[in-house]
N, C-alpha and C positions, 0 to 999 in steps of 0.2 A: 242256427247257422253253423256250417259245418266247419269242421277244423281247417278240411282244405280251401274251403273257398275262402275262410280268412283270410289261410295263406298266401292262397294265388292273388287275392285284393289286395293286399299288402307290397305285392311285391313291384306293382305297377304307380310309382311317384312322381308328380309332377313339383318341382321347386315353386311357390307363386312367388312368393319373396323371399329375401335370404333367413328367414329364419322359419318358413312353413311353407310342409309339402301337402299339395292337394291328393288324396288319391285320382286314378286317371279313370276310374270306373263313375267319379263325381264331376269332372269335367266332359264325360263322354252325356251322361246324363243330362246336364246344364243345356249345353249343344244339343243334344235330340229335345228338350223343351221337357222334360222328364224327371223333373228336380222341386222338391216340395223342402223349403225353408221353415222348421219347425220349434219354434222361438217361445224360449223358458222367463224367466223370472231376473235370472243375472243378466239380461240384456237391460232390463230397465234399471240395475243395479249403480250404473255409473250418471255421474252428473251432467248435465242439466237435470236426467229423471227421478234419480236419487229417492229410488222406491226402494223398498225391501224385501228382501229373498223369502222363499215361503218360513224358513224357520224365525228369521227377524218378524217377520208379520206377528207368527205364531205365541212369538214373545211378548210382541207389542199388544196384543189381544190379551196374552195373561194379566197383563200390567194394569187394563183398562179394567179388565171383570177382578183384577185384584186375587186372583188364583197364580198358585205357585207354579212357575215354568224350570222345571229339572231336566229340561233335553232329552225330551224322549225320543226313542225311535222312530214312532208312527205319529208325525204332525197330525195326519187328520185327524187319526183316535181322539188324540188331546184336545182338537179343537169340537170333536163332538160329546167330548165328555164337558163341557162348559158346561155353569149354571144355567139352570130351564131359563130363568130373569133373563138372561144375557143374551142380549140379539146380536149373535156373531157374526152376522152375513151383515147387518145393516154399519156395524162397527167396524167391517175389515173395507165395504164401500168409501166410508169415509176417510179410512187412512190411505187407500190405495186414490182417489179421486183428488191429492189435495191441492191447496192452490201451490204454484208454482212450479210443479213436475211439470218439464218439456221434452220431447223428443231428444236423446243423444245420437254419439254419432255412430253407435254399434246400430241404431232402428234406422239411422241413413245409409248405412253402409251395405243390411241386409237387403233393405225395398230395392234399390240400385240393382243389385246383383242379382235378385232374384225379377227383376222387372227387366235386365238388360239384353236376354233370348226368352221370345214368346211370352205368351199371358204369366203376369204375377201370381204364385201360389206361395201363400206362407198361411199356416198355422199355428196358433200361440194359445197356450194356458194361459197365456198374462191376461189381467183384468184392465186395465189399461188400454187407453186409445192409441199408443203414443207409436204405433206402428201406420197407424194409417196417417194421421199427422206429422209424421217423417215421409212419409211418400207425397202427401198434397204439396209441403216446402219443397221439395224435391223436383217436382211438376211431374212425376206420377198421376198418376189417373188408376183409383182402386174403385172396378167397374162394379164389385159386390164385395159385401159383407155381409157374413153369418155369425150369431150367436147360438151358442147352444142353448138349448136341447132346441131348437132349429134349425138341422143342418142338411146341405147338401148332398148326395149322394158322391162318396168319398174318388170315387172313378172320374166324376164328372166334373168338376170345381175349377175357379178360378175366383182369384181377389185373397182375402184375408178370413179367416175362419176363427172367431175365436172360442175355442172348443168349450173353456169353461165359466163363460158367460164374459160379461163385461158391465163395467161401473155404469155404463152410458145406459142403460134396460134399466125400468121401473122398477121394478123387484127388483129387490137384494136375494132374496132368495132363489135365484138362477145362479149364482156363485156356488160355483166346485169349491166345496173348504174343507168339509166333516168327512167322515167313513161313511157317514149313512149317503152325503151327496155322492162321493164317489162309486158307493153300491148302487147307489140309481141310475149312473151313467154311465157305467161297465159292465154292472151285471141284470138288476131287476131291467128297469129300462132300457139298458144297451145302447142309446143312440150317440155313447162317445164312440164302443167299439164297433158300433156296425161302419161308420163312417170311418174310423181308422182301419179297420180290416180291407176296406174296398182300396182306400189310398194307398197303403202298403203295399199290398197286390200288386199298384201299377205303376205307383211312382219310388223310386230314388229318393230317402229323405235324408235331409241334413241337420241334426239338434244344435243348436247355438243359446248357449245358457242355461242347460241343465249340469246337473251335475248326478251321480249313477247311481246315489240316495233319492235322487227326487220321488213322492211318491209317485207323479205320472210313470217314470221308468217302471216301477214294481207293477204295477196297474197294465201296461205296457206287455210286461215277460210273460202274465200271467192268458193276456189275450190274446198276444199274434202268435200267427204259426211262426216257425223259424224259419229260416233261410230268405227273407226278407231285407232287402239293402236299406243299411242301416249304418249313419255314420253321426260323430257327433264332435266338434270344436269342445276340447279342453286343456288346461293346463298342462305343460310338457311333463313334469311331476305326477302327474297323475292319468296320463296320457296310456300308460300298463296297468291300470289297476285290474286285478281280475275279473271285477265285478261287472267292468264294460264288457270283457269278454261273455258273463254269464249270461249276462243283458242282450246276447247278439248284437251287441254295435262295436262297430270298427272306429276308433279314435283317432280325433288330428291334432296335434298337440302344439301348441306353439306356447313361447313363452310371457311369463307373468311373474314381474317385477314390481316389489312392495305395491301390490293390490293393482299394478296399472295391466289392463287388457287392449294396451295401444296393438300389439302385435297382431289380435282377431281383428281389428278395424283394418289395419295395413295388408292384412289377405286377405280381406272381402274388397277392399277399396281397389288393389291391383288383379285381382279375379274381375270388377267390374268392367277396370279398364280394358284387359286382355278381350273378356264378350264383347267387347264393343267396337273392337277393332275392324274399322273398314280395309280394302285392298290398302289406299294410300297409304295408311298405318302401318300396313302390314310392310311393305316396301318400304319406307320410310327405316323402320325397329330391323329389317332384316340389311341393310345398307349400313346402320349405326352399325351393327353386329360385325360385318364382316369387314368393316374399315379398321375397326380395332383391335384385329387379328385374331387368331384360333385358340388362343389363351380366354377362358371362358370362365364368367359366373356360373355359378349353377343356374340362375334361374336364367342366363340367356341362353346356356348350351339345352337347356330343358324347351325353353321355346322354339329353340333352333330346330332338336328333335322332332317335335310335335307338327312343327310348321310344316317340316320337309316329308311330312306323310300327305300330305294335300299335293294335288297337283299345279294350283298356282304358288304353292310355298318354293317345289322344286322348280320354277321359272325364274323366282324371286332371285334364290339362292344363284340360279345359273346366275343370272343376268349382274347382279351383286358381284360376282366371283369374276368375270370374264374379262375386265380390266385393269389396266395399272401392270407392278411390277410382276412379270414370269415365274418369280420362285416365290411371290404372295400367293399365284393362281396357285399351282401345285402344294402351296402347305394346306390349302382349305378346298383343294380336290382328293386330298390324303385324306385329311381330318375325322371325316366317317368311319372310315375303316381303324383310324386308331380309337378314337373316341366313343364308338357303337360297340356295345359286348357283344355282338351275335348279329344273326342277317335279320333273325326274326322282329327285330328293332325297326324294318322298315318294309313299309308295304309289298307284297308277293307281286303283285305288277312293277317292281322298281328290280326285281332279280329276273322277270321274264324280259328286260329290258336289257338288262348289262349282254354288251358286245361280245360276244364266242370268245374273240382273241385274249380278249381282258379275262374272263373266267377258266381258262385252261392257264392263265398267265404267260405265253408264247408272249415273245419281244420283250421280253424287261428292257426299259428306258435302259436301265446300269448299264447295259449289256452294249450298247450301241454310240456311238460315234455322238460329241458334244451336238451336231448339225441336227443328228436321227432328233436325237431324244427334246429338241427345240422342238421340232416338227410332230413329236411325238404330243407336248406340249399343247400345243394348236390345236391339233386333232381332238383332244380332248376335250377343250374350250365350246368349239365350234358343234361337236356332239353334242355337249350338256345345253347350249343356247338352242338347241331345236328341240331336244327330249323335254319328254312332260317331265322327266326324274330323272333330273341332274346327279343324283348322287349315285345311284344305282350301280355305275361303274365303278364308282371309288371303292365301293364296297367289297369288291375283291379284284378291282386292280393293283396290278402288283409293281406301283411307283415304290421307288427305293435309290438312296444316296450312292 
């Protein structure tokens, strides 16, 4: 991925809550139905499921075979250098299958959002069910499941894919764990990356619970082409580390406080909300907004933005604005033009729209008698209640005290 289009991806933020911004190339995705949820190991990390991350596993497996675990760099090597005696696929089944692990509420919060525009796509490394079992509680409906090394062609897919096998399959030995399983499903065999080369191509994806050591990442760098959209949920701390950069993925960082990852739950949960929103909602969130003045959260003034690029957002907005007190209308007929850095912030049909007089600026209100500038007032009103793009005008009309 290239440096500019990092750049340029970066520069385009959506607030979802007050403390994580979506990029808007990932909500533009979402909304075209173009969006593949691609779900690591720290998802199942937190409790009810209270599994282990590949390197706790890796540990938990030296412990059992009784071999010393010194934190190596390459998990899988070390889990393929195990004793010949020691059946590592049927020993990591058992600890990843055990009793009591349940669906939390990061595996409810992803099905939702990714189930809330168009068919469901997520794919997971995890061995674990507990994704499809957060969508049945859910009343989701996951229309198909894949296991690897039987997979779907990567273009074509819907439901849940779980790339490197799953506890629920007879064989242990369909579990990604070793260097030799990963050589067989990346590179001799390929049928990890043919199916990830196809997906990349066409979809938008999103990582939720890797981290930039995973070996999938390294596995990952070494088989996509770049320029590939590529985004991944991490810690705000580690939200810059270089390594996402090497990796071609763009990070979304939000915070993580002694071990709690409530903050990724709170942006996938108000991401789900936002999808789901019908007109009423929408009308509804846009009337709370403008009752409570132009004094703005981020993430309302960020929804306010978003919205008024739709042509029922700018009806909303008229219709919201058009009563009550005269100098409320006029602080939230200003608002865009102070609050919007530039014109290109709003749709090119909302600038072919603003009225001659308003865009030369002829008649400044200031400039005219208390009567004009009431009337002035009115006119504006009565414009924006019939345009599709209410704001269009304010955008470089030149209201002034």
């Amino acid at each position: 991925m290239s440096e500019d289009a990092r750049t340029e991806r970066s520069e385009a933020q959506v607030w979802i809550t007050s403390e994580v911004e979506l990029p808007q190339a990932v909500i533009d995705a979402h909304t075209a139905a173009r969006l593949v949820f691609f779900v690591g190991a720290g998802a199942s990390m937190g409790p009810p499921a209270s599994l282990p991350s590949f390197k706790k596993l890796a540990r938990d497996l030296a412990s059992i075979a009784r071999v010393r675990f010194n934190d190596p760099g390459n998990l899988d090597r070390f889990l393929g250098s195990m004793p010949a005696n020691f059946d590592v696929h049927t020993h990591a089944r058992n600890l990843i299958a055990r009793e009591g692990s349940m669906p939390n509420s990061t595996h409810t919060a992803v099905v939702r959002v990714a189930a809330s525009i168009g068919p469901l796509r997520i794919v997971t490394t995890n061995f674990d069910d507990h994704i499809s079992s957060a969508a049945s509680s859910a009343g989701i409906e996951v229309h198909e499941k894949w296991v690897g090394p039987a997979l779907p062609l990567g273009d074509e897919f819907t439901g849940v894919v779980h790339l490197h096998g799953s506890v629920l399959r007879d064989d242990p030995r369909e579990l990604v764990l070793t260097d030799t399983d990963f050589g067989r499903a990346y590179m001799t065999r390929a049928w990890a990356t043919r199916f990830l080369l196809e997906m990349f191509q066409k979809y938008t994806v999103v990582f939720v619970g890797y981290s930039h050591d995973d070996p999938i990442m390294r596995y990952l760098a070494l088989g996509l082409p770049s320029g590939t959209p590529r985004y991944a949920f991490t810690s705000a701390d580690k939200a810059n580390d270089p390594d996402w950069t090497r990796l071609g993925v763009v990070t979304i960082g939000y915070p993580v406080r002694a071990d709690n990852h409530g903050a990724l739950v709170a942006a996938l949960e108000a991401w789900d909300v936002r999808a789901r929103m019908g007109q009423t909602d929408h009308q509804a969130r846009m009337k709370e907004i403008i009752d409570a003045g132009s004094t703005l959260t981020p993430v309302d003034r960020d929804y306010l933005v978003d919205r008024l690029k739709t042509v029922d957002g700018a009806r909303e907005f008229a219709k919201a604005t058009a009563g009550g007190d005269p100098s409320r209308q006029v602080e939230w007929l200003r608002w865009p033009r102070t609050s919007l850095s530039s014109r290109r912030s709003l749709p090119a049909r909302m600038e072919r729209m603003r009225p001659r007089s308003w865009a030369t600026g002829s008649a400044r209100p200031s400039s005219r008698p208390p009567n004009s500038r009431g009337r002035r007032c009115r006119r504006c009103s009565a414009w924006a209640r019939r345009s599709q793009v209410a704001t269009s005008a304010v955008r470089a009309g030149p209201f002034t005290n």
